[in-house]
C-alpha positions as CSV (number, residue, x, y, z in Angstrom):
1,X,14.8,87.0,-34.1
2,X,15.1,90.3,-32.5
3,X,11.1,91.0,-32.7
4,X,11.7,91.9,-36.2
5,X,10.7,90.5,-39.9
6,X,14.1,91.6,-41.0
7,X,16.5,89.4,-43.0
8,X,19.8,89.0,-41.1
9,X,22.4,87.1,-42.7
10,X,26.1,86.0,-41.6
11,X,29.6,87.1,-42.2
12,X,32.1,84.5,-40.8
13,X,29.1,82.8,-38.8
14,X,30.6,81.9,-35.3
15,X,29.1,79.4,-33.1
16,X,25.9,80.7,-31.7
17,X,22.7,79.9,-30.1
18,X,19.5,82.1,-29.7
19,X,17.1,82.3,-26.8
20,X,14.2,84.1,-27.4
21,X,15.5,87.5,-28.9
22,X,18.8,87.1,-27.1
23,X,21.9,85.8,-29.4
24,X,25.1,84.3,-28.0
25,X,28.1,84.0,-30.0
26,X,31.3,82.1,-29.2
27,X,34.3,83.7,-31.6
28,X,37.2,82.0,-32.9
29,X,40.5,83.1,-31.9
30,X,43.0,85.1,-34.6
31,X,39.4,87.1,-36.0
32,X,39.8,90.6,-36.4
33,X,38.1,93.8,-38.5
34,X,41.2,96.2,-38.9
35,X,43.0,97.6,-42.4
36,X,46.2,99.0,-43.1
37,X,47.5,101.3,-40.8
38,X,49.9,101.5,-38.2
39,X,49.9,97.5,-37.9
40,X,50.4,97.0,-41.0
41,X,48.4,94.2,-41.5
42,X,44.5,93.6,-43.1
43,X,41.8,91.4,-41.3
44,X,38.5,91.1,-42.4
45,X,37.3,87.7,-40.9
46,X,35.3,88.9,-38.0
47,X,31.8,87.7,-37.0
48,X,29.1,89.9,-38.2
49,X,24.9,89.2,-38.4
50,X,24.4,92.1,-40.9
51,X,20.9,93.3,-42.5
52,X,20.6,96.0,-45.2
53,X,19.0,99.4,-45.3
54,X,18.8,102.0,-48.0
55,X,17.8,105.0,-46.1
56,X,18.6,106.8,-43.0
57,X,18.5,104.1,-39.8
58,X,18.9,103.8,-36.2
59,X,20.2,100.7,-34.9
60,X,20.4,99.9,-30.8
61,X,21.7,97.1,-28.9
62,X,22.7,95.9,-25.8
63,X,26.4,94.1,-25.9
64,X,27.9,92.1,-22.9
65,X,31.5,90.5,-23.4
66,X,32.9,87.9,-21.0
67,X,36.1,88.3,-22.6
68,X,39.2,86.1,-22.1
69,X,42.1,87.4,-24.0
70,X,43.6,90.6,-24.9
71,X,41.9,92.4,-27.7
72,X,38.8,90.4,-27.2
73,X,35.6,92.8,-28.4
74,X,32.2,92.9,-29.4
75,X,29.7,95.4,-30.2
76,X,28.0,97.4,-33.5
77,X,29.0,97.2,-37.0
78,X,28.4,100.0,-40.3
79,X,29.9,97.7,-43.3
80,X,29.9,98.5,-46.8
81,X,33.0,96.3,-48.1
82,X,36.3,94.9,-46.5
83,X,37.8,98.6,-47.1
84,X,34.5,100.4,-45.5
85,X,33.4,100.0,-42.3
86,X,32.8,101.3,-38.9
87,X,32.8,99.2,-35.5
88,X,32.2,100.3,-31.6
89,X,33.0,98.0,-28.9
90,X,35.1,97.5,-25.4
91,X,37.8,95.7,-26.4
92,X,39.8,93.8,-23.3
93,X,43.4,95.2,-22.9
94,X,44.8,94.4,-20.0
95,X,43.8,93.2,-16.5
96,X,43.8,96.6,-15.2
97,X,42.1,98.8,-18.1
98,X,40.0,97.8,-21.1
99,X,39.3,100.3,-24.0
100,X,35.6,102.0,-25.4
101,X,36.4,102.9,-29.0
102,X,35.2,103.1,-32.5
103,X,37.3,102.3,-36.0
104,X,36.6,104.2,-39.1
105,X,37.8,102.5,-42.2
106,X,38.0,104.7,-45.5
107,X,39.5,103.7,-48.6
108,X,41.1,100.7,-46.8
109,X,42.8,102.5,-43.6
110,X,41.7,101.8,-40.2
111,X,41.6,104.6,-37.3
112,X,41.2,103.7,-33.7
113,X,39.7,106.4,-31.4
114,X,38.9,105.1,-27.9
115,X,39.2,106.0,-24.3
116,X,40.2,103.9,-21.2
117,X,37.0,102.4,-19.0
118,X,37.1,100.2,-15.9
119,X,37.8,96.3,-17.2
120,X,34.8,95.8,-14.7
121,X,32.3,96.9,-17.4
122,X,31.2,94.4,-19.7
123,X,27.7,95.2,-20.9
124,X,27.1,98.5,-22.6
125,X,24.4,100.0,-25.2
126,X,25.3,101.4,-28.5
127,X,22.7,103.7,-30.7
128,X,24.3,103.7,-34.3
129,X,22.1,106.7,-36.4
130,X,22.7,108.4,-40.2
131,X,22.1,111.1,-42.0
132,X,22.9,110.2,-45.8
133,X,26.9,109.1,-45.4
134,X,26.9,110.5,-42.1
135,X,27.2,108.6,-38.9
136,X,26.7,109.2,-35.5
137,X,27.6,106.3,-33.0
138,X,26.5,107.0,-29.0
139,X,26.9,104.8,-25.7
140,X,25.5,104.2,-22.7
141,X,25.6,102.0,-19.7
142,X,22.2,102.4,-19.2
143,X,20.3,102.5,-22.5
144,X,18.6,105.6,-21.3
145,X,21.7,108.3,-20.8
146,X,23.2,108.5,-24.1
147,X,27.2,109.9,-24.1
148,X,28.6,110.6,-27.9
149,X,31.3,108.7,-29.2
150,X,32.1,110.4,-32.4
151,X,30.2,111.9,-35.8
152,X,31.7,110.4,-38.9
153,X,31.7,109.9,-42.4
154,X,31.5,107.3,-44.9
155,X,33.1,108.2,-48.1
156,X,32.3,105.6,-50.5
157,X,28.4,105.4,-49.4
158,X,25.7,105.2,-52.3
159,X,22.7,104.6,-50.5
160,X,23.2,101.6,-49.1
161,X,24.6,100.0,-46.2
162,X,24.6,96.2,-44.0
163,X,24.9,97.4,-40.3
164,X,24.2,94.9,-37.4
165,X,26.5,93.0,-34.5
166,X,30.1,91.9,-34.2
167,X,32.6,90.5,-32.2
168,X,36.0,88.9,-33.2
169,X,39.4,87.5,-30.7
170,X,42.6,89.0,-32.6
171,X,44.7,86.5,-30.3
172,X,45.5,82.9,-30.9
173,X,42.9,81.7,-28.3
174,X,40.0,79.9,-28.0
175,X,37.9,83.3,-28.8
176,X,35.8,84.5,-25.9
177,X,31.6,84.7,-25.4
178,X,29.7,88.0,-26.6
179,X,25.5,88.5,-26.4
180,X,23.2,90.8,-27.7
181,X,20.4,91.9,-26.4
182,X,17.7,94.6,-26.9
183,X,18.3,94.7,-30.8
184,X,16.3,97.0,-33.0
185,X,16.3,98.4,-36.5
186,X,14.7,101.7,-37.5
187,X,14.6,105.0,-38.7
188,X,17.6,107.6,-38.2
189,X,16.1,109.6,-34.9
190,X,19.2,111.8,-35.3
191,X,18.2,115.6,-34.5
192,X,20.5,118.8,-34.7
């Protein structure tokens, strides 16, 4: 799977079906990656395929969601333990407007910093890169045209990390579809 002789392994395995180096996921409804603040309340039963690296990486994929309910999302995933993680996606909000952001969990608090896009897009690259317990998450509609979506940090890093694909449906639903496409592991290309 994805070209690579990587292990992958799951975290709340979905249903799912592979065709050639594509993967399609269907999510279950009320799954959610979030911790603590504002909401008060702590999920940590998303669906993840995670692998592990222990030195500075670079991981790319292509996301399309054909979401159905509101907060329905899917994308890239930094995850050290329930209480320290990172995660880009869209996430469906309403019929009108749909939101590209990225969480940053520390310590077991969740931030949300994201910006309004056209519910019309529904497939979008990520480029996830480090530098130590640095992190530098970029997007693009393209895969070629990379736009920044924030520089963070991960305070509880040691040297090593599971970072890979996700997609969860907060709502009581039936969940909604998510592939990924274009997937590839390797060293951090991150340049001052």
């Amino acid at each position: 799977m994805f070209g690579t002789q990587r292990d992958w392994i799951w975290y709340h395995e979905p249903h799912h079906e592979w065709i050639d180096d594509v993967l399609m996921i269907t999510t279950q409804g009320e799954t959610d990656f979030w911790q603590g603040t504002h909401y008060g309340f702590r999920r940590d039963n998303g669906h993840c395929l995670l692998t592990h690296v222990d030195h500075d990486f670079s991981l790319i994929a292509r996301v399309t969601m054909y979401a159905t309910a509101k907060y329905d999302q899917g994308g890239v995933i930094v995850r050290l333990d329930a209480e320290n993680w990172i995660k880009a996606a869209v996430e469906m909000e309403t019929k009108t407007v749909s939101k590209l952001g990225s969480v940053v969990t520390n310590y077991g608090y969740s931030d949300w910093a994201s910006v309004d896009v056209d519910p019309e897009i529904v497939t979008m690259w990520y480029r996830v890169q480090s530098k130590g317990a640095d992190i530098l998450i970029d997007c693009s509609q393209t895969g070629k045209k990379w736009q920044q979506m924030r520089m963070t940090h991960m305070h509880q890093y040691h040297g090593n990390l599971a970072i890979g694909l996700f997609a969860c449906s907060p709502a009581v639903g039936d969940g909604c579809r998510v592939t990924f496409d274009h997937v590839s592991v390797g060293p951090s290309q991150w340049s001052d």
